[in-house]
N, C-alpha and C positions, 0 to 999 in steps of 0.2 A: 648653494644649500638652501632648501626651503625655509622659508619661517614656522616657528612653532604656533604651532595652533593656541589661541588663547579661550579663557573660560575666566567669566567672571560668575563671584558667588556672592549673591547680593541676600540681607537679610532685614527686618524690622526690629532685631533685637540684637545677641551679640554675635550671630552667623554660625555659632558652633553647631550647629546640627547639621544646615548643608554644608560648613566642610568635613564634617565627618560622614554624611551620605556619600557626597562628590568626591572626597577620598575613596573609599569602599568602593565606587565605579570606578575607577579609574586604575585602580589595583590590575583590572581585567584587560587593561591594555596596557602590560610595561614597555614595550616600543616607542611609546608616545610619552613624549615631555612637553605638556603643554605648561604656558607661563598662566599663573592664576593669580587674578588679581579679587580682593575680598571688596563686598561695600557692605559693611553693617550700619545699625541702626538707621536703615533708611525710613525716613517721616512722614513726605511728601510726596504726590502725584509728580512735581516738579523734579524732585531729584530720581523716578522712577523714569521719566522720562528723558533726561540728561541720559543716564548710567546707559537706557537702549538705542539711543542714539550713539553711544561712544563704542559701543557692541558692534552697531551697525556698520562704522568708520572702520572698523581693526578685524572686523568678520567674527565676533568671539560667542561663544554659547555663553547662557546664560542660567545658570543653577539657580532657584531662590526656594526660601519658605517666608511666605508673608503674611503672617496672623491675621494685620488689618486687612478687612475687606476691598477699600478701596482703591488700598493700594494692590493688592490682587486681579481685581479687575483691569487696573490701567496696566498692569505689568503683562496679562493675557491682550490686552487689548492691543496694546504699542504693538508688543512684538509681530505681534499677528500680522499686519497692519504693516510693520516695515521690514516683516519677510525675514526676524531674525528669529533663531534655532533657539528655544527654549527648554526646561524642563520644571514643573513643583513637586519637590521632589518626595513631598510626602500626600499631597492632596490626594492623589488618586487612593495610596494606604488608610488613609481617614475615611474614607466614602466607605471604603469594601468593609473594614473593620466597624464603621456606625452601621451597615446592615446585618452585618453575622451577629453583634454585640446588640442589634434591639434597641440602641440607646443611640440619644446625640452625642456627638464628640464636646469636649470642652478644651481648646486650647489657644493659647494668649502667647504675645509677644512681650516677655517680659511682664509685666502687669496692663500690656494692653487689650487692645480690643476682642470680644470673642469671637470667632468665627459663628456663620448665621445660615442659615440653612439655606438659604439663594446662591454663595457659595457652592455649597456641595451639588446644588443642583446642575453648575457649571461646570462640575467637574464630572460628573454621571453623562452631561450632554456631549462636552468633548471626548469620553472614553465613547461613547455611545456612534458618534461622525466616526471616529480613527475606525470602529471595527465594520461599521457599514458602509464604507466608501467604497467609488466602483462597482457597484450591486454586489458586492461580497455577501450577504445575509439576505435574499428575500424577504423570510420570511420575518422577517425584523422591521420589515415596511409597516406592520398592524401596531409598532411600538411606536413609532415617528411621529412628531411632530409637524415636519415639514418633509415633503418630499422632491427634488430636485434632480430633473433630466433633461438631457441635451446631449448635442456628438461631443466627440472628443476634445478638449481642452475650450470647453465653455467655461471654465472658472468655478467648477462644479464641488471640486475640494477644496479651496481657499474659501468659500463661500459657506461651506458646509460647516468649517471650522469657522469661522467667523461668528456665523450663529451659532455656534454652537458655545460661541464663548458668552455670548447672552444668554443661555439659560434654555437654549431651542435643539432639541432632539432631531438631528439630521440628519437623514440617508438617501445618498447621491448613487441615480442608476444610470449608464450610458445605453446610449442609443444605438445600434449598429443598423444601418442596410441589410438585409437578407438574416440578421439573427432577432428570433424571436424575443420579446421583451417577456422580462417574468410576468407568469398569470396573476402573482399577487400585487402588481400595480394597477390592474383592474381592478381588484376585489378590493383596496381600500378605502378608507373615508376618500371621495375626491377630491376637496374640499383641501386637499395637504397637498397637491401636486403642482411643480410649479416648473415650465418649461421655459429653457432658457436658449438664445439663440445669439447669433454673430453675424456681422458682415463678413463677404466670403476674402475679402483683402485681407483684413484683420486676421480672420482664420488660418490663411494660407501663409502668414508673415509667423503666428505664433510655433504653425506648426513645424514650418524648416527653420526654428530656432531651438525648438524640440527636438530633431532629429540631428543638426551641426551638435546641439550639448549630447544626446548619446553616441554619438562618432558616424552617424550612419550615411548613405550618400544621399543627396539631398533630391534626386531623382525619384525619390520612395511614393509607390503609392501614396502614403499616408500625408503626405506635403503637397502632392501634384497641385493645381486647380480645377482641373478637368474634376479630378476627383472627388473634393473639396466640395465643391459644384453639386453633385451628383449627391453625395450627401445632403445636401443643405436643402436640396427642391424633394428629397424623402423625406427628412424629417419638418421638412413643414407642412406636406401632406397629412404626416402622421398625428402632427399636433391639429389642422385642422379636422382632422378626424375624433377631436376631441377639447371640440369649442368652450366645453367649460373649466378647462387648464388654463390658466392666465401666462400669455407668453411676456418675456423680460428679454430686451436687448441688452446686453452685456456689453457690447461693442465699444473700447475707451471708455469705459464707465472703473472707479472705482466700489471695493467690495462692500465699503459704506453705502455707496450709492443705489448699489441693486439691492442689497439689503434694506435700507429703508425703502426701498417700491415692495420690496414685496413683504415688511410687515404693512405699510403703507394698505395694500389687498385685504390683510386678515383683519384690519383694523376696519377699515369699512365693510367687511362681511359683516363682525361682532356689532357694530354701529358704533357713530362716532364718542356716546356717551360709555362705551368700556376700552378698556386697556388694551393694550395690542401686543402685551407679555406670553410668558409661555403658559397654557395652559396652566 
């Protein structure tokens, strides 16, 4: 018999809201008994980071509403970062409701901290990554912030969502051989585009671990080397055909890692005496 799925609901004051959101989900799946475990009045970066390590150990999602900022931050950032399944479960409601409503939001954890409008900007950025990943929206490239392209499984969405938990409006477009790239990656600032690339071992290793997790045979085009190959010497043609895209090896690098090279970039465009935040 499988084990039940766990879900923790973690909160900065006394958790009644996300179990009553996380309830309310959950209604929609009566098949499923997951075991839930609550953390309220969590304080600390330390204990936000305990609770997603202990997620990470038992595989458990993780529900939260957390008023303070900081703790907000580290709770998008950990997760991110250790690959665990998250949700806030009012954050994105706050964003859509401060723009139809004209006004900021004001809400506290208990009598604590306010939420700050860098928050919400993080939360507009990562709805902003989820809906343009993939070239899904073209024409959504002239809203970006940063624009990131490469073949398949260059780390194009982890990355996207990464910055995007910093406050960076990201949209990730692949690259194919023989399929035309949207005309709106010409047409934008160039200045946002940032091409990402791999060695073809690394490549060839992610992508028949790609295809063994969708059950496929491991013989697939999309795994060969030969293939692999043949990809990798077009799209570096293509990037040289476009010597003012900063290329980023990816290769064994963590998404800290390539993420700072390439605000690293924007920070010495701007010069070293400004910021290298979001616009």
């Amino acid at each position: 018999m499988s084990e039940s799925p766990r879900i923790f609901l973690v909160s900065d004051a006394t958790g009644e809201t996300v179990e009553k959101v996380t309830g309310a989900a959950l209604v929609q799946f009566p098949s499923v008994r997951p075991r839930v475990k609550s953390f309220s009045k969590v304080r600390t970066t330390a204990e936000v980071r305990s609770i997603v390590e202990r997620a990470k150990e038992e595989n458990a999602f993780i529900s939260y509403t957390l008023a303070d900022v900081e703790l907000r931050n580290t709770m998008q950032e950990v997760t991110d970062a250790m690959g665990v399944a998250s949700a806030d479960v009012i954050g994105a409601l706050m964003v859509r409701l401060s723009g139809h409503l004209g006004s900021p939001p004001l809400m506290k954890a208990g009598v604590s901290t306010t939420l700050n409008e860098e928050y919400f900007r993080r939360v507009e950025a990562v709805e902003f990554a989820v809906k343009n990943d993939d070239g899904q929206e073209p024409r959504n490239l002239f809203k970006a912030d940063l624009i990131l392209v490469g073949v398949s499984r260059t780390s194009k969405t982890p990355l996207s969502t990464y910055l995007a938990h910093k406050g960076w409006k990201v949209a990730n477009v692949p690259l194919v051989p023989d399929v035309p790239t949207p005309k709106e990656l010409l047409e934008v600032d160039q200045a946002k585009v940032f091409c990402l690339i791999i060695d073809p071992q690394t490549l060839v290793r992610i992508r028949q671990e790609r295809l063994k997790h969708l059950g496929m045979p491991p013989d697939s085009a999309y795994g060969l080397r030969e293939n692999v190959m043949r990809e990798l010497r077009w799209v570096e043609e293509f990037f040289a055909s476009h010597p003012h895209w900063p290329v980023i090896n990816v290769s064994g690098k963590a998404l800290e890692e390539i993420a700072s090279e390439i605000l690293g970039h924007i920070k010495r465009r701007r010069g070293e005496d400004h910021h290298s935040g979001p616009p």
